[in-house]
C-alpha positions, 0 to 999 in steps of 0.5 A: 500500500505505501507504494501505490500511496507514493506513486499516486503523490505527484508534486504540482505547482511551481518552487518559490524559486522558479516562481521567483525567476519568472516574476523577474524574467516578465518583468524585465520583459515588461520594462525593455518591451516598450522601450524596444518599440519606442525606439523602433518607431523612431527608427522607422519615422527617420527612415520614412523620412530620408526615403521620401527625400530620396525619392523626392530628389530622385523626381527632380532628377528625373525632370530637372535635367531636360527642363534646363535643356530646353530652357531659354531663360532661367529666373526665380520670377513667378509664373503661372500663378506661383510665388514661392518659385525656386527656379523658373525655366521658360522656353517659347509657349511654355513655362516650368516653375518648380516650387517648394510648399513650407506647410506642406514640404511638397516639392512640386513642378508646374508646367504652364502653357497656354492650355493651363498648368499641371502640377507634378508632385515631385515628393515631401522634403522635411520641413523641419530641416530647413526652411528652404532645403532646395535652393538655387545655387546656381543660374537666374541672379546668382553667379555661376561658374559658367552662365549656361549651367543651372545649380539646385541644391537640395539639403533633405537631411541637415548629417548629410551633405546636400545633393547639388543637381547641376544641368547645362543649358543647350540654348544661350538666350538669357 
């Protein structure tokens, strides 16, 4: 009988030390968990950021080059109804302005002709790095090394060196 008593006694439950150890192992989970996702969030907000910068710059690139190729003068003056301009390149029946929007950081191209405007939004530059992180560093009033060369410079992170997009223009009136 004191064998089949022994055998029918199973120890249940947890040690006070293992249930000492548990209590410390969830709650060191329980302290660095959230600051583990804090810091993951802001990661990726500054990721976002620097990719839409990329991508921002990456549009310009795209039109910037072939706007200045064809332009027949190069000023900041306003055209199409547009105020705030970084560079506006006009050639004979057509005006291209490119505009930076402080609310909003949009970085837009307007393309005016005589059947009206249309707006190409370029990307979201941080407005928060600059109140003006595209410039024109070169062509219209300011100097340049050679008159035919329009410079735009685009600062989207203020720990990295701005991106300096420089195009030649083919024609010389201006």
């Amino acid at each position: 009988m004191s064998t089949q008593r022994a055998s029918r006694r199973t120890e249940s439950g947890f040690t006070l030390t293992e249930l000492l150890v548990t209590i410390v192992i969830v709650g060191m989970i329980g302290v660095l968990l959230p600051k583990a996702i804090v810091l993951g969030l802001r990661f990726t907000a500054g990721t976002e950021k620097r990719v839409a910068a990329t991508s921002a710059v990456g549009s310009l690139n795209r039109y910037f080059y072939g706007d200045v190729q064809s332009a027949d003068s190069v000023t900041t003056d306003p055209a199409c109804g547009v105020a705030d301009v970084i560079v506006h390149l006009s050639r004979p029946g057509t005006d291209v302005v490119y505009t930076f929007d402080r609310p909003t950081g949009a970085l837009n191209r307007v393309k005016c002709t005589d059947a009206g405007a249309v707006t190409t939004f370029l990307g979201r530059l941080d407005n928060a790095t600059s109140t003006h992180p595209v410039t024109l560093s070169c062509g219209a009033e300011t100097s340049c090394a050679s008159p035919m060369e329009v410079t735009l410079t685009v600062r989207s992170d203020p720990a990295v060196a701005p991106t300096a997009l420089t195009a030649v223009r083919r024609s010389s009136a201006s």
